[in-house]
C-alpha positions as CSV (number, residue, x, y, z in Angstrom):
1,X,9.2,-11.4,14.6
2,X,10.5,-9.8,11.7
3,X,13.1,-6.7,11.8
4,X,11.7,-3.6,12.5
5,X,14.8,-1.4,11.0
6,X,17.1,-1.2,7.8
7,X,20.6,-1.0,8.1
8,X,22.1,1.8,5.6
9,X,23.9,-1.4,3.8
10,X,20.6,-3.2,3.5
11,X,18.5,0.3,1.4
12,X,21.8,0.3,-0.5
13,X,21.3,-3.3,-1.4
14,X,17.7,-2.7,-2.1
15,X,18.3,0.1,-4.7
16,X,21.0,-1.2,-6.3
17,X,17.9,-3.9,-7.6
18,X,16.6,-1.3,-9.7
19,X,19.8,-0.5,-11.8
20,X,19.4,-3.9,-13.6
21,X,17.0,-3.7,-16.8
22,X,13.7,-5.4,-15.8
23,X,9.9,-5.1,-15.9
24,X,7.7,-4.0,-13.6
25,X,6.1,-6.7,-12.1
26,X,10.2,-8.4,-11.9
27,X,11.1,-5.3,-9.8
28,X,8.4,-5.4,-7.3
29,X,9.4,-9.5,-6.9
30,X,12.8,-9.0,-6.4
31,X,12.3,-6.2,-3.7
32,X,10.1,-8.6,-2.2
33,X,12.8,-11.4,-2.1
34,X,15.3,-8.8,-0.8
35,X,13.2,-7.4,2.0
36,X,11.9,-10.8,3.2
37,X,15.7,-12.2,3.1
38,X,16.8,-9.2,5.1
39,X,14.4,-10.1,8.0
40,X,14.9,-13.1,8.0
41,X,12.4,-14.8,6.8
42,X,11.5,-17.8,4.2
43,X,8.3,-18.2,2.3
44,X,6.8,-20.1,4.4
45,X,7.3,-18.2,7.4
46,X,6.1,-14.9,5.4
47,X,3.0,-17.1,4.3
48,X,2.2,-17.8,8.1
49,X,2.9,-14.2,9.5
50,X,0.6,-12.6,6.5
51,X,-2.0,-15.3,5.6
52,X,-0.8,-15.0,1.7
53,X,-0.1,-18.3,0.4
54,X,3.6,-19.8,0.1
55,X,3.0,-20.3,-3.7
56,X,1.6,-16.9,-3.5
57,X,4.4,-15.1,-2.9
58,X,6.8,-17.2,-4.9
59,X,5.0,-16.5,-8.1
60,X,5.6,-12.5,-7.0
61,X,9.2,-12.9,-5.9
62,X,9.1,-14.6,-9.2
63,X,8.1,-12.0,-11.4
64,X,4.9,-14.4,-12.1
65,X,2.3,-12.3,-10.4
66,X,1.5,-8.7,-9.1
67,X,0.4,-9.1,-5.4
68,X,-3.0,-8.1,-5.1
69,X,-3.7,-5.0,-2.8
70,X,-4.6,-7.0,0.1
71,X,-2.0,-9.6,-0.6
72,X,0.1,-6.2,-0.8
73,X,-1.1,-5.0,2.2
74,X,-0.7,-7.7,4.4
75,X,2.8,-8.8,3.3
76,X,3.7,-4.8,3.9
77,X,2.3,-5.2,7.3
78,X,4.4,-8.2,8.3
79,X,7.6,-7.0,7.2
80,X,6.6,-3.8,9.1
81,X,6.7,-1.4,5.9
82,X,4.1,0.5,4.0
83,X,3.9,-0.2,0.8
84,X,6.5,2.1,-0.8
85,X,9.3,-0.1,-0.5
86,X,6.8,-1.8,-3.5
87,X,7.4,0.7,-5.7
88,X,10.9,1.5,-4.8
89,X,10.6,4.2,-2.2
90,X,12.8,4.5,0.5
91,X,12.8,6.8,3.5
92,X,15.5,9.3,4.7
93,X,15.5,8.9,8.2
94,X,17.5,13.0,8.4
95,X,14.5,14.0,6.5
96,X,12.9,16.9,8.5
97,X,10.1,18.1,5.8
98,X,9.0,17.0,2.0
99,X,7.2,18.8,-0.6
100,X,6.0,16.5,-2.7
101,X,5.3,18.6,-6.7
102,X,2.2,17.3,-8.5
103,X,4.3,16.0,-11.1
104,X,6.8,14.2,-9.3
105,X,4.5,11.4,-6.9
106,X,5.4,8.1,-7.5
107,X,2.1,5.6,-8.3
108,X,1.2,2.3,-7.8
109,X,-1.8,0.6,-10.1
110,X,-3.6,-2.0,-9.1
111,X,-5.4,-2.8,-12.7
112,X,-7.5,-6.1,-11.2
113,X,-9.3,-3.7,-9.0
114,X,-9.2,-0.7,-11.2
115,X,-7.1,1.4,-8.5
116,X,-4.7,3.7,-8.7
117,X,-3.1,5.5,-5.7
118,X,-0.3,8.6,-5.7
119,X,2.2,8.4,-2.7
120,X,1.8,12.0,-1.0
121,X,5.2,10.8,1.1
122,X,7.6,11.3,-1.1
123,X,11.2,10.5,0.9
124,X,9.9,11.6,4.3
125,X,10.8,9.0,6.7
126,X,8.0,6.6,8.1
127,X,6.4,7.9,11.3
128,X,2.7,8.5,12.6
129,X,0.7,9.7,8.9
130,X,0.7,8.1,5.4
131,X,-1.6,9.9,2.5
132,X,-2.2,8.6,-0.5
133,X,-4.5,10.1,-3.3
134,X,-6.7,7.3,-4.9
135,X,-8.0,7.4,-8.7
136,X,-11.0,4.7,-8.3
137,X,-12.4,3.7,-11.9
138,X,-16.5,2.7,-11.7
139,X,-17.2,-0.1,-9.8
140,X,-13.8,-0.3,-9.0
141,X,-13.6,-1.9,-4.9
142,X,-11.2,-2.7,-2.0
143,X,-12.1,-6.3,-2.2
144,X,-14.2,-9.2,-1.5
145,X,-13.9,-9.5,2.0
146,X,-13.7,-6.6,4.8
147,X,-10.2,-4.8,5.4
148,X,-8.5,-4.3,8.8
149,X,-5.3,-3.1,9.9
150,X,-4.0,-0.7,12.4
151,X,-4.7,2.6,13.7
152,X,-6.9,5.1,12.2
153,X,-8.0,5.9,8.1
154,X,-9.8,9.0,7.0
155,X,-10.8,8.9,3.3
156,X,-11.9,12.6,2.1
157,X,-13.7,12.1,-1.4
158,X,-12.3,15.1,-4.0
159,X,-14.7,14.1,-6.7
160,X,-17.1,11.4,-7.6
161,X,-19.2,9.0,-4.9
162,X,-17.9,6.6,-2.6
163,X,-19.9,4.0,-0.5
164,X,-18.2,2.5,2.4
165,X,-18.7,0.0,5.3
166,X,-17.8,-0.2,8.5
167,X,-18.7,-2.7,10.5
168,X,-22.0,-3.6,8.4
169,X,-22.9,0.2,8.5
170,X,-23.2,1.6,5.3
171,X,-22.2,5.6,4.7
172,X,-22.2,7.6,1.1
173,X,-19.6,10.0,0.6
174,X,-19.7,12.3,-2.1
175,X,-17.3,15.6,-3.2
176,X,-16.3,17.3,-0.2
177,X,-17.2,14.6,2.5
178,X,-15.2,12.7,4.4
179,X,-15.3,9.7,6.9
180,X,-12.4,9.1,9.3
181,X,-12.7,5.5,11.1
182,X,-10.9,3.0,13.7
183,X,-9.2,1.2,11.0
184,X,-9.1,-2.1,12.9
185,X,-12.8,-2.2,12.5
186,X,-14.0,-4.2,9.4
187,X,-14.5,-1.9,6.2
188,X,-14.8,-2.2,2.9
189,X,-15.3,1.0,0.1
190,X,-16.2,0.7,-3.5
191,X,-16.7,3.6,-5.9
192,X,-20.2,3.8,-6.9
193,X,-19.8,6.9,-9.2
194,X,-20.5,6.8,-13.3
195,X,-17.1,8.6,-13.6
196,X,-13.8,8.2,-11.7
197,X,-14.0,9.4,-8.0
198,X,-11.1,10.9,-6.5
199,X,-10.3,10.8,-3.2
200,X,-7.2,11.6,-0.3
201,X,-6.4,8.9,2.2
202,X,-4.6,9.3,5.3
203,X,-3.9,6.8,7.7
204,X,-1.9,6.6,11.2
205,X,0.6,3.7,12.3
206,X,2.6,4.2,8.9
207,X,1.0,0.8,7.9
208,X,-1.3,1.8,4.7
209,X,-1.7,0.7,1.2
């Protein structure tokens, strides 16, 4: 199973990955590499523990590829962190309370499915809620098949329409409504809007996208 903790050494090591010169999509597989070599873990193990492929994840430790969200998702989940440690974040575990300005929240894009999503976070260290705000493009989608993961997910739509399903069951949110779900139950969401819909999303267990 893999490490549930970070040694103080091992976040050290982590950020000292971003002082080299390097794109984007280089950063996010090098973090990768790092996190999965301080649990432990090969590729192949990783592949089996987060049904993304071997040659998957090579091509993002690689700097070939930017995971997908689910890819994202599920390799987050196995190495039991959210997806901030993607994107560079890491936690203070002393931290007691965060504001997080406007200006200041750090993004993830997801371009292939037209997402992107502002960490709410900030350094605050990983416990019971993660919020994210989503920008969702038209027609923009959470994926082919169904999501799951743990604990619960309330999405409150800002602006714009979203449609999602749960379990088959088919709900329309627009501004100002809000579903909240058992987020091990199948769902999918799509933006159904002619304009970008905005939305908050909060989920419990620490383990979001």
């Amino acid at each position: 199973m893999p490490v549930k903790g970070m040694q103080q050494d091992d976040r050290d090591s982590l950020r000292g990955l971003d002082d080299e010169p390097q794109d984007e999509m280089a950063k996010v597989g090098r973090r990768l590499r790092a996190m999965r070599n301080r649990h432990g873990l090969t590729i192949a193990r990783l592949a089996e523990l987060s049904g993304v492929p071997a040659s998957t994840i090579s091509k993002i430790e690689n700097g070939r590829l930017n995971p997908s969200l689910v890819h994202a998702i599920n390799l987050a989940q196995s190495l039991n962190e959210n997806l901030g440690f993607l994107i560079g974040r890491y936690r203070d575990p002393e931290q007691t309370e965060v504001v997080v300005r406007a200006s200041n929240r750090q993004t993830i894009a997801y371009e292939e499915m037209r997402v992107v999503l502002q960490d709410l976070n900030g350094a605050f260290p990983a416990g019971v809620l993660e919020a994210r705000v989503g920008i969702l493009a038209p027609g923009a989608k959470s994926g082919k098949k169904p999501m799951r993961h743990p604990g619960e997910e309330l999405c409150y739509v800002i602006a714009g329409r979203v449609r999602y399903n749960v379990n088959g069951r088919e709900f329309l949110l627009s501004a100002n409504d809000y579903i909240q779900l058992k987020s091990e139950t199948p769902h999918s969401w799509k933006c159904v809007s002619e304009q970008d819909a905005t939305v908050i999303w909060v989920f419990s267990d620490g383990l979001s996208f």
